[in-house]
N, C-alpha and C positions, 0 to 999 in steps of 0.2 A: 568041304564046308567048314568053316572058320568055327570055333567053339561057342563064341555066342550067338552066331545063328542057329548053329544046334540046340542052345539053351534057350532061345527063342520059339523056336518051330517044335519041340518038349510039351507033348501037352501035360498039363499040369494035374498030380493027382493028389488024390487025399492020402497021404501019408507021413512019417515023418522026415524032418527038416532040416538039418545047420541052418541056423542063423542065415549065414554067408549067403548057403544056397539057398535057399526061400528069398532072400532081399534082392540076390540078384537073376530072380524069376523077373523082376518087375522091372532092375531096372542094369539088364545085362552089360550095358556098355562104361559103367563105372567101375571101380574099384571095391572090393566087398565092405571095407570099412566104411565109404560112401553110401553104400545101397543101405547099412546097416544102421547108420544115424538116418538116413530117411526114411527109413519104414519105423524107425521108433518116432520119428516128428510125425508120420500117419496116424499113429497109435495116439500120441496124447492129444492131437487134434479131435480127436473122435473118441469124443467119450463112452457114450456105447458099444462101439469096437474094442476100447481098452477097458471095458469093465465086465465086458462078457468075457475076454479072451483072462482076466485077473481071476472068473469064475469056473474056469478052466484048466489053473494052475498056471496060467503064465505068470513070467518070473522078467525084469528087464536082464537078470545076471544067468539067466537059462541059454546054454547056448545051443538046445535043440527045439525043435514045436512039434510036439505030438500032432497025431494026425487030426485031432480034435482042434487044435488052437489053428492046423493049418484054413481044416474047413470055414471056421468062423472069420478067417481073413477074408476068402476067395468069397465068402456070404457078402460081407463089408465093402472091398477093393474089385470085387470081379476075378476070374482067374487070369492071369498075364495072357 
């Protein structure tokens, strides 16, 4: 099985995150620096998303997501 079918077929849990891997739960067939400016255009599009996850302690210069900031994603986005 190719790695990002694995990364696809992954069910997604609440835990914590790299950056990288959290952005490329969503969007596995890019590159992580890709996945990683996209989930931050997700973020300030959605101001409730990024004001809960800012009450959270997320950081844009944080490069893990506790398990808390992952849940309030997958609240927001769905899980991948």
């Amino acid at each position: 099985m190719p790695e990002n079918d694995y990364i696809c077929s992954m069910e997604a849990k609440i835990k914590t995150y790299g950056k990288s891997e959290f952005a490329l739960l969503y969007m596995p067939n890019v590159q992580p620096a890709t996945a990683r400016s996209t989930l931050r255009e997700w973020i300030k599009r959605n101001p409730k998303l990024e004001a809960e996850l800012i009450e959270a302690g997320y950081s844009k210069r944080a490069v893990l997501l506790t398990p808390a900031q992952a849940e309030i994603f997958f609240k927001y986005l769905g899980k991948p």
